[in-house]
VOBA-1610 file (N, C-alpha, C; in pm, whole numbers, padded with zeros to 5 digits, always signed):
BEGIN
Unk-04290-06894-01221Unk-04279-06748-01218Unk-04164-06705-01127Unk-04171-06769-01022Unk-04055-06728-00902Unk-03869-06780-00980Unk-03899-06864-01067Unk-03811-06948-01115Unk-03738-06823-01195Unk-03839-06784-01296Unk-03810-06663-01380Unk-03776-06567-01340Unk-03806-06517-01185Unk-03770-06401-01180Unk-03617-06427-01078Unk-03614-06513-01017Unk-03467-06576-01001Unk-03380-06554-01093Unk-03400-06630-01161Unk-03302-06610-01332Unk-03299-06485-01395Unk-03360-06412-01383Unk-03332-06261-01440Unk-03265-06179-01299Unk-03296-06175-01227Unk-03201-06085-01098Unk-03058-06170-01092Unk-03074-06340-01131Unk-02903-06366-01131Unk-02880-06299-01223Unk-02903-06276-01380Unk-02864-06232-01486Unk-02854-06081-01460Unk-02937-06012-01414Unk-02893-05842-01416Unk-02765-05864-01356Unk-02740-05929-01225Unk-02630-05931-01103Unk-02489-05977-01187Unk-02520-06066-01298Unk-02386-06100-01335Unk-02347-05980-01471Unk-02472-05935-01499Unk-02402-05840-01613Unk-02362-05683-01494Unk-02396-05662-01406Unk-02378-05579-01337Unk-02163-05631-01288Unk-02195-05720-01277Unk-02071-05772-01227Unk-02000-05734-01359Unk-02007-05796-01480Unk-01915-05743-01573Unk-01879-05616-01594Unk-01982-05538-01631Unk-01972-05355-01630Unk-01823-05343-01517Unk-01849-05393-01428Unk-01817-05354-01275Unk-01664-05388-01326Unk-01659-05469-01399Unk-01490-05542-01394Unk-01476-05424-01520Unk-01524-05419-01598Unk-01511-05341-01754Unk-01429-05207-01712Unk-01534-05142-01573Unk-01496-05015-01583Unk-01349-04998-01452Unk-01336-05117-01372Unk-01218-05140-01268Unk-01061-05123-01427Unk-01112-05201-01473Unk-00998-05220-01589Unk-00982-05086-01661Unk-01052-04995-01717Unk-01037-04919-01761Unk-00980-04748-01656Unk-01016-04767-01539Unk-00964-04734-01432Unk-00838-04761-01389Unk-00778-04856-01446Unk-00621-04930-01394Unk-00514-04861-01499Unk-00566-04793-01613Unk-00495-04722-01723Unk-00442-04588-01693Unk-00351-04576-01664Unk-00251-04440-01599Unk-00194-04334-01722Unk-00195-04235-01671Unk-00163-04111-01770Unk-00040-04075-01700Unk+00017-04069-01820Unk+00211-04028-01800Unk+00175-03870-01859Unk+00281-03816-01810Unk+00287-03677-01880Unk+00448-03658-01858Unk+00491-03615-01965Unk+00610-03561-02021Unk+00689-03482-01937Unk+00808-03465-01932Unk+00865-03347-01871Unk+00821-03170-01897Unk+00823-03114-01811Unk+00721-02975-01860Unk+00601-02969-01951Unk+00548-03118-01870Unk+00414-03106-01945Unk+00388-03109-02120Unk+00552-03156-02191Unk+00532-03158-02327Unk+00440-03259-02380Unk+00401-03353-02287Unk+00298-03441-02329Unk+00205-03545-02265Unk+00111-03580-02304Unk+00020-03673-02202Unk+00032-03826-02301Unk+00003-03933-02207Unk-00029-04074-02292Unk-00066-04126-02184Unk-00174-04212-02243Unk-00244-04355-02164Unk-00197-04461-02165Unk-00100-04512-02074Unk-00022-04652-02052Unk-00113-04717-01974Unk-00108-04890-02009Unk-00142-04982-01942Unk-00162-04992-01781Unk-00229-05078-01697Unk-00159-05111-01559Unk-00044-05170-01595Unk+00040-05167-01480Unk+00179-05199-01465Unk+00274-05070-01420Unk+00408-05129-01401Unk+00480-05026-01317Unk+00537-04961-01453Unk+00556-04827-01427Unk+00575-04745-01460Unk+00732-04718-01504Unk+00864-04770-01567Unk+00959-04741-01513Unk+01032-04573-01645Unk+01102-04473-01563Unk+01122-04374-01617Unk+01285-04392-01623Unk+01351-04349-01729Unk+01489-04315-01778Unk+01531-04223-01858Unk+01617-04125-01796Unk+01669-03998-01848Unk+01778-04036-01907Unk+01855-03986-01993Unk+01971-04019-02071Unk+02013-03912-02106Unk+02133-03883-02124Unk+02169-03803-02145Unk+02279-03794-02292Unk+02298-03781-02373Unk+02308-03830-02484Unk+02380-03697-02637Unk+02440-03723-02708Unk+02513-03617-02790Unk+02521-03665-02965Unk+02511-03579-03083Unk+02464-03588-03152Unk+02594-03614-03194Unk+02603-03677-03385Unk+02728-03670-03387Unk+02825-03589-03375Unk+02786-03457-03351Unk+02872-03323-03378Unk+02874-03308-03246Unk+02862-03393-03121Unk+02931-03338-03014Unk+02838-03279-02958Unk+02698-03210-02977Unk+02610-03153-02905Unk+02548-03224-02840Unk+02522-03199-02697Unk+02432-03309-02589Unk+02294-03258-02553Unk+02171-03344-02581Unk+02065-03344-02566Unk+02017-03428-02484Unk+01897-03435-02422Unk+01830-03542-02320Unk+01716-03570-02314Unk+01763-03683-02315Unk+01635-03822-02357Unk+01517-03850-02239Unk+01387-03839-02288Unk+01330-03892-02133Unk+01224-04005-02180Unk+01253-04099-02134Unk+01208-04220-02162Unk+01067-04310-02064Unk+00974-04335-02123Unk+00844-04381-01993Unk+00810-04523-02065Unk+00843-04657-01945Unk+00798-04785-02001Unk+00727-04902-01913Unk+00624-04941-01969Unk+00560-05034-01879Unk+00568-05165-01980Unk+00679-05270-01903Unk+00671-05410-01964Unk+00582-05509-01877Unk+00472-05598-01969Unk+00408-05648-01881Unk+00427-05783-01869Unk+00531-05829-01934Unk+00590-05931-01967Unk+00526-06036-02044Unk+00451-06028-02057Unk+00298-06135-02139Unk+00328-06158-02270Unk+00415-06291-02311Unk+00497-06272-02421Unk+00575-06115-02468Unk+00613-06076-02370Unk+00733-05931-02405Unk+00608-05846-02465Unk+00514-05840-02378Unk+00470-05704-02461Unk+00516-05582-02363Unk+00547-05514-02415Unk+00615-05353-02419Unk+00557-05209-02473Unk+00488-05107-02352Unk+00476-05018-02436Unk+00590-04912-02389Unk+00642-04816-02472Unk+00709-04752-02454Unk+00649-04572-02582Unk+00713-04485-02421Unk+00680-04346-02472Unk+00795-04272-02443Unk+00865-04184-02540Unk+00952-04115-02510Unk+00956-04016-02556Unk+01075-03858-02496Unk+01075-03782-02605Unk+01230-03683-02597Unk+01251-03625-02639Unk+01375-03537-02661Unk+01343-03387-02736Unk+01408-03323-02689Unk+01431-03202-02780Unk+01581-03159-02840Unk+01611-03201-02928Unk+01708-03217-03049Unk+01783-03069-03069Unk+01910-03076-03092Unk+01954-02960-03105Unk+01965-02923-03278Unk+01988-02834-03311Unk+01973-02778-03433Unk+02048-02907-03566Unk+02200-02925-03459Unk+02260-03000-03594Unk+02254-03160-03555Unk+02126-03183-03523Unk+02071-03318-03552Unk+01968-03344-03682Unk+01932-03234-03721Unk+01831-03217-03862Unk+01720-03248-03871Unk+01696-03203-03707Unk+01525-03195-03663Unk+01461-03139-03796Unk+01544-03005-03810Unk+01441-02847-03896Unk+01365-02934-04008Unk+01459-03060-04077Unk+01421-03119-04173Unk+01308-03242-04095Unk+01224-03229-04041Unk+01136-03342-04017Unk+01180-03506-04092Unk+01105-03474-04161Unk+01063-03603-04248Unk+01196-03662-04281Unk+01312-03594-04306Unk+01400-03681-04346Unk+01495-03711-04201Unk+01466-03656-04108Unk+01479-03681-03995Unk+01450-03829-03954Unk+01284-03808-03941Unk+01213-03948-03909Unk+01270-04076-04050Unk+01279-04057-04173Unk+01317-04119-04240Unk+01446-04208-04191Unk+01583-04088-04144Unk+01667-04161-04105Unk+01677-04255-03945Unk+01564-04184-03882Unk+01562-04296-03719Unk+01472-04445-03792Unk+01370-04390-03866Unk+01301-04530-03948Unk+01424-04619-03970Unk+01516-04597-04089Unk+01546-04678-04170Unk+01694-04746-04053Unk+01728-04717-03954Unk+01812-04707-03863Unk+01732-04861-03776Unk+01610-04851-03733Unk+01530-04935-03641Unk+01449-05068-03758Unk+01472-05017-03877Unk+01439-05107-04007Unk+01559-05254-04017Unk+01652-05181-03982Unk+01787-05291-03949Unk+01731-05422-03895Unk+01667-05427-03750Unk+01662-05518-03660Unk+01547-05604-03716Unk+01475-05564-03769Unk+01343-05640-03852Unk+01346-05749-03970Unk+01269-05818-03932Unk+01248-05928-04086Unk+01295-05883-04247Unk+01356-05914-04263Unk+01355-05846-04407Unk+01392-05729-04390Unk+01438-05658-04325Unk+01541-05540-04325Unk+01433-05378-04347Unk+01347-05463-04331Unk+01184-05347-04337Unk+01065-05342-04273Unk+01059-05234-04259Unk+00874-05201-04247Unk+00799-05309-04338Unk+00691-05312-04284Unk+00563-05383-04341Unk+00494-05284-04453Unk+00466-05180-04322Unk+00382-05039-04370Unk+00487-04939-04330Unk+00419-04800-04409Unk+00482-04675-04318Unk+00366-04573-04425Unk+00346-04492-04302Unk+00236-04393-04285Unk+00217-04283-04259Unk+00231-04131-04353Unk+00275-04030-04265Unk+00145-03960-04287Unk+00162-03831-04154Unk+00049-03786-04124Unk+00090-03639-04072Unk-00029-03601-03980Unk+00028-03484-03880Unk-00096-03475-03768Unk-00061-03451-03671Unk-00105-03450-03561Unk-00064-03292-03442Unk-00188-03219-03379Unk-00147-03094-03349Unk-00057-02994-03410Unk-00042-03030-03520Unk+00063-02895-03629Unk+00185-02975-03619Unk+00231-03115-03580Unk+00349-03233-03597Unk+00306-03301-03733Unk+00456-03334-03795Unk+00457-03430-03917Unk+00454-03554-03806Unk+00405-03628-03845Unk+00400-03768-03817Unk+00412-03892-03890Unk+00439-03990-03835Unk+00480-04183-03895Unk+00449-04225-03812Unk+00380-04357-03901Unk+00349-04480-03827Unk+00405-04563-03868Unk+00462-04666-03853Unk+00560-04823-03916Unk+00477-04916-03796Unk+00505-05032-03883Unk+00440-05176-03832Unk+00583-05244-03903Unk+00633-05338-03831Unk+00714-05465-03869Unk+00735-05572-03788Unk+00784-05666-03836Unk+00824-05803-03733Unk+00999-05812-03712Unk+01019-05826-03586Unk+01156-05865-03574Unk+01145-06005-03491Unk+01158-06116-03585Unk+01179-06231-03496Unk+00986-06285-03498Unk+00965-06332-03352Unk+00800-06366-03327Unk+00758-06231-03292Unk+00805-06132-03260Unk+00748-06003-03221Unk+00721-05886-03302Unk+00583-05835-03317Unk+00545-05764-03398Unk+00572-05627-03303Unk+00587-05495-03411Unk+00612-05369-03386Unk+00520-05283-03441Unk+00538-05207-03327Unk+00485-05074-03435Unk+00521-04931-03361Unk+00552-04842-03437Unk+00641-04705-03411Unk+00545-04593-03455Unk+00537-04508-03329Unk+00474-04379-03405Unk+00570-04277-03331Unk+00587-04164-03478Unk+00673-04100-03382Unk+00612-03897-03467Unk+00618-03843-03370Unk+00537-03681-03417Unk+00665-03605-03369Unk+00680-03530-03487Unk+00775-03410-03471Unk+00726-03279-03486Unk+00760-03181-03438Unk+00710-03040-03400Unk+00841-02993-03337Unk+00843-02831-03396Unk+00948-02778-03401Unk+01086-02851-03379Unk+01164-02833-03247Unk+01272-02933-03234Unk+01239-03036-03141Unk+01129-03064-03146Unk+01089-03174-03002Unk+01028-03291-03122Unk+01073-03426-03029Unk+01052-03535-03078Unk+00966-03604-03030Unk+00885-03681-03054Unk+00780-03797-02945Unk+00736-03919-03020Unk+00797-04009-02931Unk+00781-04169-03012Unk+00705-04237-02898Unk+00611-04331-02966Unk+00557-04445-02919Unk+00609-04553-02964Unk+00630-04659-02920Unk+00665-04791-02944Unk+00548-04889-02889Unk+00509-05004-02947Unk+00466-05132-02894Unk+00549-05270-02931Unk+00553-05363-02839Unk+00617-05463-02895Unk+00538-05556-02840Unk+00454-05655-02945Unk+00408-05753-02863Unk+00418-05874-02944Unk+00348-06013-02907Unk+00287-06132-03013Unk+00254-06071-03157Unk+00295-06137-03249Unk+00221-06126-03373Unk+00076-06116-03358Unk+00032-05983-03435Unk-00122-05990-03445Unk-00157-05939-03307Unk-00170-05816-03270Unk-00140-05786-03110Unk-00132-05600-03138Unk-00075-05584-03265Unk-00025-05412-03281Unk-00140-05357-03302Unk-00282-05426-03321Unk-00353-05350-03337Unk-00492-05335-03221Unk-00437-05446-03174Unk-00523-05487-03073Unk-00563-05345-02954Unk-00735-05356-02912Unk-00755-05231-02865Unk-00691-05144-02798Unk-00587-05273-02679Unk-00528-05173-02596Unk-00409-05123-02643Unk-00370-05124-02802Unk-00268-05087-02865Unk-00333-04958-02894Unk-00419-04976-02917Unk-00487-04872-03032Unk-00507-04782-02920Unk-00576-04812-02781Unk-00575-04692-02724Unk-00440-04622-02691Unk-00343-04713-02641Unk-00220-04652-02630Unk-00176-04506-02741Unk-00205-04555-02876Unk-00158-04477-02975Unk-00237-04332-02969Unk-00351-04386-02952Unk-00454-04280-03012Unk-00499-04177-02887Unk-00412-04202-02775Unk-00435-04083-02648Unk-00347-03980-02630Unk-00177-03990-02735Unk-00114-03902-02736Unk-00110-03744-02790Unk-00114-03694-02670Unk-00131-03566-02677Unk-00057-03468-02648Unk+00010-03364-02733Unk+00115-03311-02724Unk+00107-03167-02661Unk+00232-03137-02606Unk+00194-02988-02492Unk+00047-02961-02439Unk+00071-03085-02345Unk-00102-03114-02246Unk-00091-03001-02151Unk+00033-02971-02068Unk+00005-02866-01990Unk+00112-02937-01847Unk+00072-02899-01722Unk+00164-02929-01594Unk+00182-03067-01576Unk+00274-03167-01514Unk+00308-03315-01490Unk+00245-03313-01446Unk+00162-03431-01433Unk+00082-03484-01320Unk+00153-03540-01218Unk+00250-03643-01285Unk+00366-03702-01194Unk+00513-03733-01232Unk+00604-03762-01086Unk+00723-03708-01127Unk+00780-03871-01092Unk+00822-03912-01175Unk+00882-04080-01159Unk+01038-04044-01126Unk+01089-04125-01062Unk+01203-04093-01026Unk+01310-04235-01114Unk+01422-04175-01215Unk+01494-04284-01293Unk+01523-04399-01245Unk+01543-04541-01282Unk+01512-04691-01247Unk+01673-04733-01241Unk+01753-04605-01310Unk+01906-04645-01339Unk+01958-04766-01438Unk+01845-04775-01477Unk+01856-04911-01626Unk+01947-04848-01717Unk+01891-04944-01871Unk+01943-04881-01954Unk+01836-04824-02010Unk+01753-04756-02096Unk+01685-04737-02170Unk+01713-04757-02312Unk+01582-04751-02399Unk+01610-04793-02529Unk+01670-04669-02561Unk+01763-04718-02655Unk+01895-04649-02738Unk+01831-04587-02848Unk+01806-04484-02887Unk+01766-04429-03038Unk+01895-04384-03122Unk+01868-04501-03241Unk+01936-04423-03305Unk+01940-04303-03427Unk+02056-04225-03364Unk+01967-04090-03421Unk+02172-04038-03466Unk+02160-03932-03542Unk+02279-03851-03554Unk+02290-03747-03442
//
């Protein structure tokens, strides 16, 4: 009897212990928010690194890029959140053929010169895409929501078989657009940031 009840207080103690790690981990997941609050997302633990760019369309008009990335290096996985607000003669007004042309632009670097999938949608009154592809051993996947002239892309890059994996999925599925005030203000890393290509 004493034996039994040994063995059940270790057993509550070690599932108590798991919870305990379950909810430390889910606690270690940081919320980025956008410049003027245009947006919220749930990134991984890891450092945080931020890059502004400053950047001009082909017609000479300059817009600016603000870029949020946590690499955790674990076979190159990468999440990345960014966004811009586009000036008129970049051909925001036209959404879809907008996103069409940054798609088929980032379609280049991939297996077979393509997407796997592609998926459109809308999200808060935004047209939206999703793409999945492989470039090399590393699987992708791109979501990107447009609304009025503002842009917002997610990226993942990890192992094959990995894009869908939960903490992908939460990544994707916490973006939320014009959340309201920054929470926090990262100061630029002076890197390069990823390059979009865009007109």
């Amino acid at each position: 009897m004493l034996r039994s009840l040994c063995s059940l207080v270790i057993a509550a103690a070690m599932f108590a212990l798991v919870l305990a790690d379950d909810a430390a981990a889910q606690e270690l997941w940081q919320t980025v928010t956008g410049p003027d609050g245009s947006f919220t997302v749930e990134m991984p633990p890891g450092k945080v690194s931020y890059f502004r760019d400053e950047l001009k369309t082909t017609k000479g008009t300059p817009y600016t890029s603000h870029q949020y990335l946590v690499d955790l290096g674990q076979g190159q996985v990468t999440y990345i959140a960014q966004t811009a607000t586009f000036p008129d003669d970049s051909g925001i007004s036209q959404p879809k053929s907008f996103m069409e042309g940054f798609l088929s632009a980032q379609a280049k670097k991939l297996n077979g010169g393509k997407w796997n999938s592609v998926k459109w949608g809308t999200l808060q009154g935004a047209v939206t895409v999703e793409a999945f592809g492989v470039e090399g051993e590393t699987e992708k996947r791109c979501f990107e929501a447009v609304k009025g002239k503002n842009a917002y892309d997610l990226f993942y890059w990890g192992p094959r078989g990995t894009a869908t994996s939960a903490e992908a999925n939460r990544f994707f599925s916490s973006l939320k657009i014009a959340a309201g005030t920054p929470q926090r203000v990262l100061p630029s890393t002076g890197a390069e940031p990823l390059q979009r290509d865009r007109p």
